[in-house]
C-alpha positions as CSV (number, residue, x, y, z in Angstrom):
1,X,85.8,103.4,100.4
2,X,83.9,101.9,103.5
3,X,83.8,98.5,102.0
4,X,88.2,98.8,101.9
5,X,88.2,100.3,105.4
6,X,86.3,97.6,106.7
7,X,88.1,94.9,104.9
8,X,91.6,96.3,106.1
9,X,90.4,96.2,109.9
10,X,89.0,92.7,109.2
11,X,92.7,91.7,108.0
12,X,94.3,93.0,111.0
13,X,92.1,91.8,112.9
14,X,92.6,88.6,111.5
15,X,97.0,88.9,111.3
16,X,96.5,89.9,114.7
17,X,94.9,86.9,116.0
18,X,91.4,88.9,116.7
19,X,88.8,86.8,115.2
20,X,87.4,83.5,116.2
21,X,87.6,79.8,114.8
22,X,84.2,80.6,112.6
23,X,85.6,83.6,111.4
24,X,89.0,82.5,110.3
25,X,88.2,80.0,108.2
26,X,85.3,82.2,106.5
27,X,88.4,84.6,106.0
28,X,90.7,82.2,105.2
29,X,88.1,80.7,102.6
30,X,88.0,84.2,101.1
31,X,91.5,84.5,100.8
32,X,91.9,81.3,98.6
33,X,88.9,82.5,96.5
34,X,89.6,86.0,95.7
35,X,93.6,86.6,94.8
36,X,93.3,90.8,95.4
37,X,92.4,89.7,98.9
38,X,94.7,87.8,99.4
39,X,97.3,90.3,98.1
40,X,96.0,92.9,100.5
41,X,96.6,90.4,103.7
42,X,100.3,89.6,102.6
43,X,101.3,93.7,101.6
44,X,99.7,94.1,105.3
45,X,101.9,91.8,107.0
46,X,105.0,93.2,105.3
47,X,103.8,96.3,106.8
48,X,102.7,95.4,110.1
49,X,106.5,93.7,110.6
50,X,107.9,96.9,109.1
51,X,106.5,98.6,111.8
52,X,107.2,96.2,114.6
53,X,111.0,96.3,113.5
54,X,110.7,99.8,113.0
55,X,110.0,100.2,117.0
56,X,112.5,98.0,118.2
57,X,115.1,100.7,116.4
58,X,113.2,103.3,118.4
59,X,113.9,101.3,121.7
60,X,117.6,100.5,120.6
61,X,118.3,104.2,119.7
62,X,116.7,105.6,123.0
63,X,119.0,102.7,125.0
64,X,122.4,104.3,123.0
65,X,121.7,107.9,124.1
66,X,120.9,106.6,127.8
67,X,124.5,104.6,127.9
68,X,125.8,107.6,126.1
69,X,125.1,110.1,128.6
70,X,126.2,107.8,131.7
71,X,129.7,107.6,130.0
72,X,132.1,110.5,131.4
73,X,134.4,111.3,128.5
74,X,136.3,113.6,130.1
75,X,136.8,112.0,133.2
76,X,137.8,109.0,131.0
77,X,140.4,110.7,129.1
78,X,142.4,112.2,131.9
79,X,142.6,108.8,133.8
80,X,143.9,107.6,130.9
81,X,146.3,110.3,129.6
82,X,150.1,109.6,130.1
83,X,152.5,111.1,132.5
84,X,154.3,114.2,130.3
85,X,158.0,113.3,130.9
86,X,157.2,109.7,129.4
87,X,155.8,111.1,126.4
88,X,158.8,113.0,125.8
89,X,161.2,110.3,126.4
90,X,159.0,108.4,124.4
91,X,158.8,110.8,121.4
92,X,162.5,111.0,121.1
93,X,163.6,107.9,121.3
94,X,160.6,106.0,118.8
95,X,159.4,109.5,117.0
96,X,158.2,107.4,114.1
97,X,156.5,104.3,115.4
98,X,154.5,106.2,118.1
99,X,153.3,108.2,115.3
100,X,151.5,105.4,113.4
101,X,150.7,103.1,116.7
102,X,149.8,106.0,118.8
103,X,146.1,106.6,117.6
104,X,145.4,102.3,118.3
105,X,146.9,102.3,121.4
106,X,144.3,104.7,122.8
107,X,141.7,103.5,121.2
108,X,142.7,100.1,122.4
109,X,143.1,101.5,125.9
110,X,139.6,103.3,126.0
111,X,137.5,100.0,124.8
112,X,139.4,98.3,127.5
113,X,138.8,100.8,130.0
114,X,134.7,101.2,128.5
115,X,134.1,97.2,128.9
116,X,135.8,96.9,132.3
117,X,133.9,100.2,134.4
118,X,131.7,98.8,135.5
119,X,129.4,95.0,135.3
120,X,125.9,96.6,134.8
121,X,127.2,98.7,131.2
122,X,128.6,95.7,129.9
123,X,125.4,94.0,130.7
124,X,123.4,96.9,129.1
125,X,126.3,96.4,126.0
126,X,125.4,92.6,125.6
127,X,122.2,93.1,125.8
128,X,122.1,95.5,123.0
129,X,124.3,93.6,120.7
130,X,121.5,90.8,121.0
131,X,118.8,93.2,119.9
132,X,120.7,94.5,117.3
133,X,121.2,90.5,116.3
134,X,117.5,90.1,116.6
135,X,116.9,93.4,114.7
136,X,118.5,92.1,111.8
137,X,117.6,89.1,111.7
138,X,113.4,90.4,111.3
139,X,114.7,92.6,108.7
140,X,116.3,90.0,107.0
141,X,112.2,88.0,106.8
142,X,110.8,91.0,104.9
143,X,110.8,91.2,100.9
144,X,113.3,93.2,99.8
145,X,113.2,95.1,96.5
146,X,116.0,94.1,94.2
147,X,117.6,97.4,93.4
148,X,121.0,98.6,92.9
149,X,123.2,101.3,91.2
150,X,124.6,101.1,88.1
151,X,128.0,103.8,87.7
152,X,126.3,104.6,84.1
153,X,127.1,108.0,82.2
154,X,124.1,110.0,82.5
155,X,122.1,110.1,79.2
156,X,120.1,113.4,80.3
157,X,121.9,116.7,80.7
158,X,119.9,118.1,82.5
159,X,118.2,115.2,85.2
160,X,116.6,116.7,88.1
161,X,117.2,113.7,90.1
162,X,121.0,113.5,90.5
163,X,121.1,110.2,91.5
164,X,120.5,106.7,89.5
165,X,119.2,103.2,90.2
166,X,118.3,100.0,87.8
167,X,116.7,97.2,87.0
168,X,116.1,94.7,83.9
169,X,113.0,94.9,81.6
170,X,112.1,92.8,78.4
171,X,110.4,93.6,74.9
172,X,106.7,92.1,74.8
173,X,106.5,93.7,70.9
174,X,108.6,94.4,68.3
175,X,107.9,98.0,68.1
176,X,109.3,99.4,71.7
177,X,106.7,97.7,74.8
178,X,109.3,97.0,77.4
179,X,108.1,95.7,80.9
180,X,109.3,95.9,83.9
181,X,108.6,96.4,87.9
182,X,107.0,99.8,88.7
183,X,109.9,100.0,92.2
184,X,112.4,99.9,89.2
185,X,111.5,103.2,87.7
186,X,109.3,104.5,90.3
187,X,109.9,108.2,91.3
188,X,112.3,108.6,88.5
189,X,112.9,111.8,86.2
190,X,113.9,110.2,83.9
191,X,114.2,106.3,82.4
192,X,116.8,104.9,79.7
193,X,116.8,101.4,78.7
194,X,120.2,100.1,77.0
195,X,120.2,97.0,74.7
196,X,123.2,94.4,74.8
197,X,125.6,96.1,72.4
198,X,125.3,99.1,74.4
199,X,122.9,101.4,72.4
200,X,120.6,103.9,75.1
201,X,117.1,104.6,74.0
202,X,114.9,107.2,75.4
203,X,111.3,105.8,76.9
204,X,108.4,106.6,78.9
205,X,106.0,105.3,81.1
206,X,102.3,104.3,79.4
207,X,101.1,101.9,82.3
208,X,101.9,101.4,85.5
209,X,100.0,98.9,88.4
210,X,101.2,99.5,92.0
211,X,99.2,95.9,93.3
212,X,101.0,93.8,91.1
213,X,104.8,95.7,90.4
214,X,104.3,96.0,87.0
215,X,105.6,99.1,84.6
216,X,105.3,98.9,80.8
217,X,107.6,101.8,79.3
218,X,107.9,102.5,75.8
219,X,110.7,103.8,73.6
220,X,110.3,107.3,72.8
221,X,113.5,107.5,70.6
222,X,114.2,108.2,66.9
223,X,116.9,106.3,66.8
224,X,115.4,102.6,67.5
225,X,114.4,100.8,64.9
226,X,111.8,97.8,65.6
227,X,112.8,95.1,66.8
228,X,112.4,91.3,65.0
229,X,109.3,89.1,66.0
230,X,109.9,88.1,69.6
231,X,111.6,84.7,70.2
232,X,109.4,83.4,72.7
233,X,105.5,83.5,73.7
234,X,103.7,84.6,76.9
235,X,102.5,81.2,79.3
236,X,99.3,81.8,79.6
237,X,98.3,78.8,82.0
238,X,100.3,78.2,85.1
239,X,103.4,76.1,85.7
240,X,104.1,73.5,88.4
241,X,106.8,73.2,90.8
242,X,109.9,71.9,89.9
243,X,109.5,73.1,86.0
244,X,113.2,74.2,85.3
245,X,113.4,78.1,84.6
246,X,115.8,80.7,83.9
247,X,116.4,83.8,84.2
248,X,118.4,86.8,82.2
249,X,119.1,90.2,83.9
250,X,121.4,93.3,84.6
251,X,122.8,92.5,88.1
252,X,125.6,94.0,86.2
253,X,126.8,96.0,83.1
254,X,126.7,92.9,81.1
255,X,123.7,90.3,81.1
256,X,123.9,87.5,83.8
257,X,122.3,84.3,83.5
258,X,120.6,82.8,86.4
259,X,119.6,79.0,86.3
260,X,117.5,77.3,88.4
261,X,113.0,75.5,89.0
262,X,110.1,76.7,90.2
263,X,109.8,75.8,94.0
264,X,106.4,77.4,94.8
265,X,103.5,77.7,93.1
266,X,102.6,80.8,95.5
267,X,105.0,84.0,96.6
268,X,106.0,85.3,100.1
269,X,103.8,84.2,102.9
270,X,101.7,82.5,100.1
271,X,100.8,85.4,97.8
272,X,98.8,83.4,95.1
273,X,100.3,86.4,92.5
274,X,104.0,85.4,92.7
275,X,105.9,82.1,92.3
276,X,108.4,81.2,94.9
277,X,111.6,80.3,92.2
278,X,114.9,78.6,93.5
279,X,117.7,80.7,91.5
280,X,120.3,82.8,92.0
281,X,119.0,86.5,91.4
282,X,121.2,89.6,93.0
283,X,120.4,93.3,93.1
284,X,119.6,94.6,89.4
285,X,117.3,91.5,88.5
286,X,114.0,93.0,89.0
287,X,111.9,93.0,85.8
288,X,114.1,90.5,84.0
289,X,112.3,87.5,82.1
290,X,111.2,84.2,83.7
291,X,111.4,81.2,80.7
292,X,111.1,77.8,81.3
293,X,113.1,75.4,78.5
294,X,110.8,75.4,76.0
295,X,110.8,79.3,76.2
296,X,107.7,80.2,77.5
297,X,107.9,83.6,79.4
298,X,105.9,82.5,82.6
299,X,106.6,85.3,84.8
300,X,108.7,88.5,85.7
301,X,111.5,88.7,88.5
302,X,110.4,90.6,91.0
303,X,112.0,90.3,94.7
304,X,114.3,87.8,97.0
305,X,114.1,86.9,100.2
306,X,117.3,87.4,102.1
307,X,116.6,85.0,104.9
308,X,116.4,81.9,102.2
309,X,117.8,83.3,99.3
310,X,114.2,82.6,97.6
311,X,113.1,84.7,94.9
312,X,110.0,85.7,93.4
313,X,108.9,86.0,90.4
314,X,104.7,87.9,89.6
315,X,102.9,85.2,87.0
316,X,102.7,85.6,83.4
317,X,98.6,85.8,84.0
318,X,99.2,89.8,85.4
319,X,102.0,90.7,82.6
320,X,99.3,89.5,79.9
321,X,96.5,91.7,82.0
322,X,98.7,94.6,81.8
323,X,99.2,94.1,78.3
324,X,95.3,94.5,77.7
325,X,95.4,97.3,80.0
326,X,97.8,99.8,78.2
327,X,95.6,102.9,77.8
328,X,94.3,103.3,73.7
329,X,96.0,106.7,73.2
330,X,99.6,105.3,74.6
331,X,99.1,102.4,72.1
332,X,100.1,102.7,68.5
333,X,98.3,99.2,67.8
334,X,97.2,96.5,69.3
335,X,99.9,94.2,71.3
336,X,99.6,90.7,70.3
337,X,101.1,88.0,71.5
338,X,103.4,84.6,69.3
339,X,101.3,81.4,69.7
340,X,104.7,80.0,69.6
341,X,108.2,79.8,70.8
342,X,111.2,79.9,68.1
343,X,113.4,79.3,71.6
344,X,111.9,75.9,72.1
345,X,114.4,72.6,71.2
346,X,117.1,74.7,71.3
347,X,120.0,74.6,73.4
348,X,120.8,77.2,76.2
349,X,123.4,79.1,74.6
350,X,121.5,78.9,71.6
351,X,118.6,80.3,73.6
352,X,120.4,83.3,75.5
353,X,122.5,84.0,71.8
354,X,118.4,84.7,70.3
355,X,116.9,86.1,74.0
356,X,119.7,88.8,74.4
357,X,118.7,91.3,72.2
358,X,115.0,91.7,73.5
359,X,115.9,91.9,77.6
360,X,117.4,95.4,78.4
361,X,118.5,97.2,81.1
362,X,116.9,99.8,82.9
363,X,118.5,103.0,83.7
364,X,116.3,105.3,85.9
365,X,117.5,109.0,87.0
């Protein structure tokens, strides 16, 4: 415990610009030598800048409530309320168009009036529309976690949680291992995977690693019947940039292809567990396969970068460590892995026609 505490205040010292020349590079020596490290430096980053941006909302919100209370509504409205007699001359004669127009011409009349009172709040106005700009903008650096929600009938009739999200997982056996990224089912009731003719299976969670995203779930259902020997074979070396890859997910109810090479050989802010990949991923991704065209899985989806449209994808090294990692009791026998690829010399729609029946989608509650 003292050894973590120490190194976390040597990484902030050192994302904060604290140590010297001698220092740095020792640390920055480390970093390159020992991946958990540097994992640790780029999850402290994200939450450093979380908690920059996270003050410049403070300041914004205090800066509303100030204008807010120098604004006289009431003063505001009876300046700008209209002489009776008009009104009723008015109402006569154009009943029905007043009706629809009347509600934009005051609000028309009140922005006017609100952006004319007086120099110093439009000032304070433009000024807060360029930290909202810059707000956004910092937001739009940090990782995001690709979730979304899927309008799905709920399997469970009874789910505490009343709400659902999703993701994309894969088989990596034939008898019911799916993985996945733990923020896909994290916090969850309960977790449904659905295969591409539609058919819902039950599963649960036997593994779970917070450091490197990665959930292995297994199907808990009667009615699933094992699967055929999987189609492709786990990388276990690494892959260099510009290999093509692709991609097969659930941004949507039906599987969506995503095409495109690897750009990085290291993640966000250089994260040594992730490969920076050039394809289009949306919401709904996360935990879907990375192939290249010989299909080799060589990683797992895991996160895009909105400022770029980058996304990242953890390495197949960590899915093959999780895989030695399942707990004995939650494993019925021993996971082992094809030496080789029945997807390789095959053409793409060949490829997706064999790969679609082993990549699911997830359906947390």
């Amino acid at each position: 415990m003292r050894n973590d505490l120490e190194l976390d205040a040597i990484i902030e010292d050192y994302l904060l610009g604290k140590l010297n020349p001698q220092e740095t590079e020792a640390f920055e020596q480390l970093r390159r030598n020992d991946a958990a490290v540097d994992h640790k430096v780029v999850s402290h980053k994200v939450f450093l800048q979380s908690m920059k941006d996270f003050a410049v909302q403070l300041r914004l919100k205090e800066q509303l409530n100030s204008i807010h209370s120098e604004i006289d509504v009431e003063k505001l409205a009876s300046e700008l309320r209209p002489h009776p007699s008009r009104i009723v001359k008015m109402w006569r004669t154009n009943k029905a168009a007043i009706s629809i127009a009347a509600s934009f011409v005051l609000l028309s009349l009140v922005s006017i009036y609100s952006l004319q009172h007086n120099s110093q709040q439009s000032d304070r106005l433009v000024q807060m529309r360029l930290e909202v700009n810059n707000i956004k903008k910092s937001q739009s650096n940090l990782i995001r976690n690709i979730k979304t929600s899927h309008p799905q009938n709920n399997q469970n009739p009874n789910p505490v949680n009343p709400g659902n999200f999703g993701g994309t997982g894969f088989a990596i056996s034939s008898n019911g291992y799916i993985l996945t990224n733990l923020h896909v089912i994290n916090g969850a009731d309960s977790v449904y995977i659905q295969n591409s003719k539609g058919d819902s299976f039950k599963v649960k969670t036997v593994y779970s690693d917070t450091q490197y995203d990665i959930a292995i779930l297994k199907i808990n259902d009667k009615n699933f019947d094992n699967l055929s020997a999987l189609p492709y074979t786990i990388k276990r070396n690494g892959t260099g940039v510009g290999e093509n890859v692709y991609t097969l997910g659930y941004p949507k109810d039906d599987a969506v292809l995503g095409d495109g090479y690897i750009s990085s050989k290291n993640g966000f802010t250089g994260d040594t567990t992730q490969y920076q990949v050039s394809i289009p991923v949306n919401p709904g991704n996360s935990g879907g396969p990375l192939l290249d065209n010989n299909g080799n899985l060589v990683g797992v989806i895991s996160a895009k970068n909105l400022a770029d449209g980058a996304a990242f994808a953890i390495k197949s090294k960590y899915i093959l460590e999780a895989m030695r990692a399942i707990p004995q009791d939650s494993l019925g026998k021993k996971l082992t892995v094809n030496r080789k690829s029945s997807l390789a010399g095959l053409k793409r729609t060949k490829q997706i026609e064999k790969l679609q029946d082993y990549v699911f989608m997830i359906k947390a509650y």
